[in-house]
KEKOL-142521 format. One line per 2 residues: for each residue x, y, z of C-alpha. Coordinates in steps of 0.02 Angstrom, whole numbers, m for minus. Each point is the difference from the previous one (the first is absolute). Layout:
REM residues N
X,Y,Z  ...
//
This chain:
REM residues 652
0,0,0  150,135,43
89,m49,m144  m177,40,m120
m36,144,97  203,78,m26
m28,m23,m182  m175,84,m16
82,141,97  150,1,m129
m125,21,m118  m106,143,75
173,96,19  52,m22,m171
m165,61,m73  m26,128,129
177,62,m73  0,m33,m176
m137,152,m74  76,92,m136
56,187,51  m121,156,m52
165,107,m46  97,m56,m150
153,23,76  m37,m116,126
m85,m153,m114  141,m120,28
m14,16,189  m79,m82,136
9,17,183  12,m150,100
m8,m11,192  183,15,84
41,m155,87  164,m20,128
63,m149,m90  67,m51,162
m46,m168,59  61,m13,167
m83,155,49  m135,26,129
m127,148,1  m151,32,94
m145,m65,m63  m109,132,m108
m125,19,m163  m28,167,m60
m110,130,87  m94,m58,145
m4,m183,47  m163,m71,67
78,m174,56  m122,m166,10
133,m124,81  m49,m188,m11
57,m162,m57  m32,24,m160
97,m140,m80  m63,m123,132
174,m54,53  m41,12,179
91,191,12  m59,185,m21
30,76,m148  m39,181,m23
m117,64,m145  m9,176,m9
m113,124,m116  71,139,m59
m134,145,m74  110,120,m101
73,31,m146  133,m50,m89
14,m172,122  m190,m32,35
m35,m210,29  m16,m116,112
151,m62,61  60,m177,60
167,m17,102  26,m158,59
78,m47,153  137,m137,m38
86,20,181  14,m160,112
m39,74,184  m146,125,36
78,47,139  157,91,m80
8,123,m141  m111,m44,m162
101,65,m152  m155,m14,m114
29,m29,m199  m32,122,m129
m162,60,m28  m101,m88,m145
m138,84,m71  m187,m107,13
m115,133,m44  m56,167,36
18,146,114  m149,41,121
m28,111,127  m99,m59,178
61,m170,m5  m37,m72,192
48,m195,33  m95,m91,147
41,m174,57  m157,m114,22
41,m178,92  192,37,m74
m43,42,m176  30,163,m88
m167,99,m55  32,176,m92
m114,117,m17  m31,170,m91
m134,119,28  m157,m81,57
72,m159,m104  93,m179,22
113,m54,m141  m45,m180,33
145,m136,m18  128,148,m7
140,m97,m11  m51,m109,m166
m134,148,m96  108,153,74
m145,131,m40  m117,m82,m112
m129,m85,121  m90,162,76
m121,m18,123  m93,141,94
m21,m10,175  m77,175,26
m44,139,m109  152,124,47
m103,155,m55  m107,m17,125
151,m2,104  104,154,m80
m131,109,m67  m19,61,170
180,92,m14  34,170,m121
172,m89,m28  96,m151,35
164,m67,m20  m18,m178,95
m102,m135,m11  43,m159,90
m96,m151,16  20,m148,102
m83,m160,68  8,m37,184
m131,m72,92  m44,127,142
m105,m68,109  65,m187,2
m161,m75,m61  67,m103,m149
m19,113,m142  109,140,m91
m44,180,24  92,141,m82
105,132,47  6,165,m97
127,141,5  m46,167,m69
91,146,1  m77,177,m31
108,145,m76  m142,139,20
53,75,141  192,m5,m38
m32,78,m181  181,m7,m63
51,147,m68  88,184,65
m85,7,182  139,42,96
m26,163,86  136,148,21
113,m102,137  m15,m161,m83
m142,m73,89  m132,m110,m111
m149,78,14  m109,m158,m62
m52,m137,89  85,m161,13
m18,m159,m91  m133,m141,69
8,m211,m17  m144,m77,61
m46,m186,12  m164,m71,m29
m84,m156,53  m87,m72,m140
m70,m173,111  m67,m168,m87
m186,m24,14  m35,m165,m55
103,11,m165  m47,221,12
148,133,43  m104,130,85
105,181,55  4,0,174
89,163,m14  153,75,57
115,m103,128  9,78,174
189,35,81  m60,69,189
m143,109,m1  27,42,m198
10,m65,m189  167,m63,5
95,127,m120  190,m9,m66
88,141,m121  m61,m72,m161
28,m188,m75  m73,m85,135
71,m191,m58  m90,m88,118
72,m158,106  m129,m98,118
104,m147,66  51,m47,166
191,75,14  m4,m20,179
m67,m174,16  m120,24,118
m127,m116,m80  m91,166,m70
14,92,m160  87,194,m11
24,120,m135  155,62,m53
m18,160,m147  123,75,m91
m25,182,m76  47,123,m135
172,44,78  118,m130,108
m91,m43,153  m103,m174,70
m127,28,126  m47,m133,118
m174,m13,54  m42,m137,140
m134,m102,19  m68,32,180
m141,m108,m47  m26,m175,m43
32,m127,m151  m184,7,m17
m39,181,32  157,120,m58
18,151,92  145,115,m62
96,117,109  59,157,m40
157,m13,m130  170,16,54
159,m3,m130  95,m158,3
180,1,86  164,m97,m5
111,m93,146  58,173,56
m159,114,m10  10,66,m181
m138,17,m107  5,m122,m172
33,101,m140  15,m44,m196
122,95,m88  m117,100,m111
m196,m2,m16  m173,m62,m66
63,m184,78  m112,m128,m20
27,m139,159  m83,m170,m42
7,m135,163  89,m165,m13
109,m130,119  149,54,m128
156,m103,96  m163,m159,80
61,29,147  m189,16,56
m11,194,27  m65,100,m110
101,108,m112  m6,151,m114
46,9,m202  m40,177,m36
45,89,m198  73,177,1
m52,103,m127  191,m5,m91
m68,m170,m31  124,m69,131
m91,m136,136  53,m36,174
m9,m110,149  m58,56,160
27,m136,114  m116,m38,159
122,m14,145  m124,m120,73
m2,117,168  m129,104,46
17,153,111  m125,136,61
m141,m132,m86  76,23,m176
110,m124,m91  189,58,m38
77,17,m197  173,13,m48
15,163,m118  m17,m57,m179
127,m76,m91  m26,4,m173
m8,m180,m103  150,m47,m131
7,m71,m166  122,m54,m125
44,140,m93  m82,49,m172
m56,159,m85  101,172,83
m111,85,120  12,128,124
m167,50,83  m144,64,m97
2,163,m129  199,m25,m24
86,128,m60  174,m34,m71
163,108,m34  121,m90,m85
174,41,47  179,m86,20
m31,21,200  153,m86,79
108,56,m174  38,m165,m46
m8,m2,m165  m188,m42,m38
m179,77,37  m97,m38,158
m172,75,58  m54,128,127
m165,3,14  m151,73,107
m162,m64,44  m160,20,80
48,m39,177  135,122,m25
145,m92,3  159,29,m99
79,m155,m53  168,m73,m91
m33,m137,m121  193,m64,m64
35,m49,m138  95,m156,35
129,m29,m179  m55,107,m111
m29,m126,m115  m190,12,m145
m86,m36,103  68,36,156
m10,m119,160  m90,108,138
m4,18,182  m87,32,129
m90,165,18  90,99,168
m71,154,82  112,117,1
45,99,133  38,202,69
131,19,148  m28,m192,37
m198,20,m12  m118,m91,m130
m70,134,m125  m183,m7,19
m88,168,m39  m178,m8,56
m175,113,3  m46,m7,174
m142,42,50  17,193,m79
106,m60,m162  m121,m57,m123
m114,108,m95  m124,m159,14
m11,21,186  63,m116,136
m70,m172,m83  169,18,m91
120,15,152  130,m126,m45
25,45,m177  137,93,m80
m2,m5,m180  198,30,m16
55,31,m176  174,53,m50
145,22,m107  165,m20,41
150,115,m73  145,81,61
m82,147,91  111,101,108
161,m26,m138  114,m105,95
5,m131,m127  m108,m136,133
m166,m60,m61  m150,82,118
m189,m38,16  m110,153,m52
m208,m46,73  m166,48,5
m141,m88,97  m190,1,64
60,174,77  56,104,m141
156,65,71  161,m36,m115
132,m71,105  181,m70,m31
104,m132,94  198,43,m22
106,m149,m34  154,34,126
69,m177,m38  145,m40,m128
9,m60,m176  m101,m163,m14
m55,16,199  m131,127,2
m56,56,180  m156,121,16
m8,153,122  m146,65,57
m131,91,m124  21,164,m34
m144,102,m83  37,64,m194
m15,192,29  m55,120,m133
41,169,m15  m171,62,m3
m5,192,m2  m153,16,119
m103,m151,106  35,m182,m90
m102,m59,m105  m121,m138,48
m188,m80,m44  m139,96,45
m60,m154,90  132,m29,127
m62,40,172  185,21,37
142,143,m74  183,m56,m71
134,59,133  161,106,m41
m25,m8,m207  m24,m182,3
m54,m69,m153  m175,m69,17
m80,m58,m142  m174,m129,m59
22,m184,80  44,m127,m70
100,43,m136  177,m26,m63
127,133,44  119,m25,m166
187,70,46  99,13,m179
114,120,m75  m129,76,m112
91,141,m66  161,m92,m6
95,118,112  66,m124,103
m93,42,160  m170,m122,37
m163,93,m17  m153,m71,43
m176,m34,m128  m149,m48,91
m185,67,18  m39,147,79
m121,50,140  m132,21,m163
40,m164,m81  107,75,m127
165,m70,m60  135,113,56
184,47,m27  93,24,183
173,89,m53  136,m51,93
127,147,18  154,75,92
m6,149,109  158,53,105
59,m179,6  m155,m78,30
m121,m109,m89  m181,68,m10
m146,m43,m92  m120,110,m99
m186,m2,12  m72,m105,m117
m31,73,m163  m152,m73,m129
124,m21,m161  m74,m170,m60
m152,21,m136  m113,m128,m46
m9,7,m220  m202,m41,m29
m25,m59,183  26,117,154
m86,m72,133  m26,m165,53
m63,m94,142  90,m134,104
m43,m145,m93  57,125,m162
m169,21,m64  m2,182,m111
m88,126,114  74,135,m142
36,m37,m156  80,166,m34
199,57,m4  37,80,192
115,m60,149  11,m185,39
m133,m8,127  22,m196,39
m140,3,147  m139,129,20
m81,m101,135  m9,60,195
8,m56,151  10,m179,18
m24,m17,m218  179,107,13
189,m49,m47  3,m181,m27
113,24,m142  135,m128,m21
150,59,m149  154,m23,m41
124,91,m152  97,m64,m126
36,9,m180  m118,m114,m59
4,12,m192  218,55,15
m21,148,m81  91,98,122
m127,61,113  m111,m50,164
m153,m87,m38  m134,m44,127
m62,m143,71  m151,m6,141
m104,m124,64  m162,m72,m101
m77,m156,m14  187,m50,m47
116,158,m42  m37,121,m117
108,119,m96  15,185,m25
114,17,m135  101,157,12
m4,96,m181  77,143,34
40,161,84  m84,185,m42
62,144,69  31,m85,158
m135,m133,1  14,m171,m6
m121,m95,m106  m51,m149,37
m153,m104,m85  m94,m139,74
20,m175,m83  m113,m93,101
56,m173,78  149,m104,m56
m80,m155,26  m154,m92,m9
9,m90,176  m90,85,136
96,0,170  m99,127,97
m156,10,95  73,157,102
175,30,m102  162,m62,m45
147,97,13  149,m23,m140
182,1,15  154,m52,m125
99,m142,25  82,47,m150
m12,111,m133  m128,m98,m103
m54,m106,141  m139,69,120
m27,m81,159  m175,38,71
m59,m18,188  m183,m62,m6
m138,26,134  22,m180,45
157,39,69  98,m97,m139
111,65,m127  m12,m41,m197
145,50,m127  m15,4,m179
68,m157,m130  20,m44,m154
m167,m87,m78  50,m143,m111
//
């Protein structure tokens, strides 16, 4: 079955690949996912964005595997990594993922008498393991359910039987985004002004063969309400002979509720977050995690598998003790696999740069959760053998630039993003490669590499200052003002440092606070290096203004406005420069459904031309956005959504 199952997903890659290119130039081109062509190499386990894992013995071999959906774009399916290791009990190093259908969203497994049933909104998919998706059975109109909310996120279904009677009930988590809104509510000190998000479970209790809503499920003397995502989790963690609920939530957090009651007649106290050996709350590394229940290691407690939303899943192991009337977790530790396609978190976004000067190009590259990491290139060889992605680190700390709850135009929901994007270039002229970065903030920061040739070591960030000639500059929308000339800019968008002007001092091209693409002028003043405002030379020829999926918004000759959008539609504009068609000048390339080009064709009176040619390729990568980067000069290397990275081939 593995074997049949590697070669359909062979197949899927190479057609999901192999679509002719739109642009002419690019016919003879594919891109093709990256993989580390290392085989001794261990990663952690991870699909593309957001994992909603279903872990069960799905080959029956008397182990847990893992199956995991993943609902985006470009790596949507359902997933199958099978677990080949001999003892539960010590680190599973699960096998590559194999691809056995497709992505969906709400996926919730329940074990009944030991066997896995999965269930999707209101409905079974009966014999899951032999039919995947395609025996549906409804359990329970879900409209009846939802329609009840403005908006929802979350819906999470799941049989337990409540009342110990015999027969399966259902469990329903709904979120409800009404009150949270989403967008530009913070008020002048930072303070979200909206209300927060809800996840409520209902009871939906078998009557003779008939789920009837019992309504929302009591914690203490109130609905029982988590930030968002509920997840819900009614097992019995503590083994008292009763069953709890564990729920998850939109962020990082598990909260515990107890059942004071009886096996027969649940009653749940008031929630309380779960905590580790030494008194620290259980956190996931980033957010919308999706726990799912399970005796992972059989050693007859019950564990936690819960999916991050990079698409990484981890283990949060019951202890077995119980303190204070609530069962104690280890903190997470994030499952392995054999290593396969590159991957570093979820909306990647890739420099590519001889980092340690060795002689061949590695990756720095960003990502949602804000990291900064250093993917080597291990012998420089077509195509290179990969390692590990590392965090890299300031003054001995891990780079992790993160909202808060202030930092995000979106609101707090969005705390432990960061959205770092980056180039990397020489910026300060000491002939040692820096890191130049944006993020979820806006603020344009740089990390100065104090190491040595081919050991780079990173100070602390320093803001990029601008020599504005009254207050900086920032977006209308930011409840908070730039200090000391800093350079603020939109979110989410590539700061581009390149010698544009060929003067040999780095300048900086980027969107400004109005979404249009800008020139920053790096000059000398009495010794020192300072940078200009930006100034709007870039035209768009027949196409001025576009949005930030580079739909025309105006089709007329003006400044390259690459993002008109504001608030939280703002920035998101991935780029990088290079001559593109060697004719001896900077074309453009920014983030699309693959990369598309703006061909430079020329320079009036001080204005750069540039003309939009649409997408290079046929293959869509982005739900959100890609962001593009050269690994050579004819080779682009794009960081996908999903976190992966795909380069560009020769077709046969």
């Amino acid at each position: 079955m593995v074997k049949s199952n590697c070669l359909f997903l062979l197949l899927v890659l190479t057609v999901f690949a192999c679509t002719p290119a739109s642009n002419q130039q690019e016919r003879s081109r594919i891109l093709v996912p990256m993989k580390y062509n290392n085989p001794e190499l261990v990663v952690d386990l991870g699909v593309g964005l957001w994992a909603w894992p279903l872990p069960m013995d799905f080959d029956d071999d008397g182990d847990i595997d893992l199956i995991v959906s993943c609902p985006d774009t470009p790596f949507n399916g359902l997933y199958f990594f099978e677990n080949t290791s001999p003892d539960p009990g010590k680190q599973i190093v699960f096998e590559p993922p194999v691809k056995i259908g497709p992505g969906k969203r709400h996926l919730q497994i329940s074990l009944v008498n030991d066997e896995p049933r999965v269930l999707g909104q209101g409905i079974e998919y009966k014999n899951f393991k032999e039919s995947i998706f395609e025996q549906e059975v409804q359990l329970y109109p879900k409209d009846s359910l939802e329609n009840q909310f403005t908006k929802i996120r979350f819906s999470q279904w799941k049989y337990v039987d409540y009342e110990n009677d015999g027969d399966l009930d259902l469990i329903a988590g709904i979120d409800e985004w009404e009150d949270y809104g989403w967008d530009n509510a913070h008020d002048s000190v930072g303070n979200w002004i909206n209300g927060p998000l809800h996840g409520y479970v209902f009871l939906l209790e078998n009557i003779d063969g008939i789920h009837e809503n019992r309504g929302k499920i009591m914690a203490g003397d109130s609905p029982l309400d988590v930030y968002g995502a509920p997840s819900p989790n009614m097992m019995d963690f503590d083994n008292d002979g009763d069953l709890d609920l564990i729920c998850g939530e939109f962020i990082d957090r598990l909260t515990w509720f107890e059942n004071i009651g009886s096996r027969e007649h649940p009653v749940f106290s008031k929630g309380r977050f779960l905590l580790d050996e030494i008194g620290d709350t259980i956190r996931m590394d980033l957010e919308m995690i999706i726990p799912v229940a399970i005796d992972m290691d059989k050693d007859g407690d019950v564990d936690l598998i819960v999916g991050d939303e990079d698409g990484r899943v981890a283990l949060i192991e019951n202890t077995g003790l119980v303190s204070d009337n609530m069962p104690v977790f280890h903190q997470p530790q994030y499952l392995k696999q054999k290593a396969d396609l590159v991957k570093f978190g979820s909306l990647a976004t890739p420099f590519a740069v001889d980092w340690d000067e060795d002689g061949d190009q590695d990756l720095i590259s960003g990502n949602a959760a804000g990291y900064i990491g250093f993917i080597e290139n291990l012998d420089g060889e077509n195509p290179p053998k990969w390692n590990k992605p590392v965090y890299l680190k300031s003054e001995g700390e891990v780079i992790r630039i993160q909202a808060g709850d202030k930092g995000s135009i979106q609101g707090p929901a969005e705390k432990k993003w960061g959205y770092t994007t980056l180039s990397v270039a020489d910026w300060d002229g000491d002939d040692l490669p820096d890191i130049v970065v944006n993020s979820i903030w806006g603020k344009i920061l740089w990390y100065k590499n104090i190491g040595t040739k081919g050991s780079p070591l990173l100070a602390k960030h320093q803001a990029i200052v601008v020599e504005h000639a009254g207050e900086a500059a920032k977006p209308p929308w930011n409840w908070w003002d730039p200090q000391d000339n800093h350079l603020v800019t939109q979110w989410r968008t590539t700061p581009y440092a390149i010698d544009w002007d060929r003067d040999g001092l780095m300048d900086l091209i980027m969107l400004d606070t109005e979404g249009y693409l800008s020139f920053y002028q790096r000059y000398v003043k009495d010794g020192a290096l300072k940078l200009k405002p930006g100034a709007r030379i870039f035209y768009g020829v027949n196409g001025a203004v576009f949005d930030n999926k580079n739909n025309v918004i105006d089709a007329t000759t003006g400044p390259l406005r690459l993002n008109q959008g504001v608030a939280g539609k703002s920035g998101r504009r991935k780029l990088t420069i290079t001559d593109w068609d060697q004719d001896d000048d900077y074309d453009l390339l920014v983030n699309s459904v693959n990369v598309s080009l703006f061909e430079n064709v020329g320079t009036e009176n001080g204005k750069v031309m540039f003309e939009h040619r649409g997408p290079l390729f046929d293959t869509k990568l982005a739900g959100h956005t890609t962001s593009p980067s050269m690994m050579t000069e004819q080779m682009i290397l794009v960081g996908a959504e999903d976190g992966h990275f795909y380069h560009t081939v020769q077709s046969d």
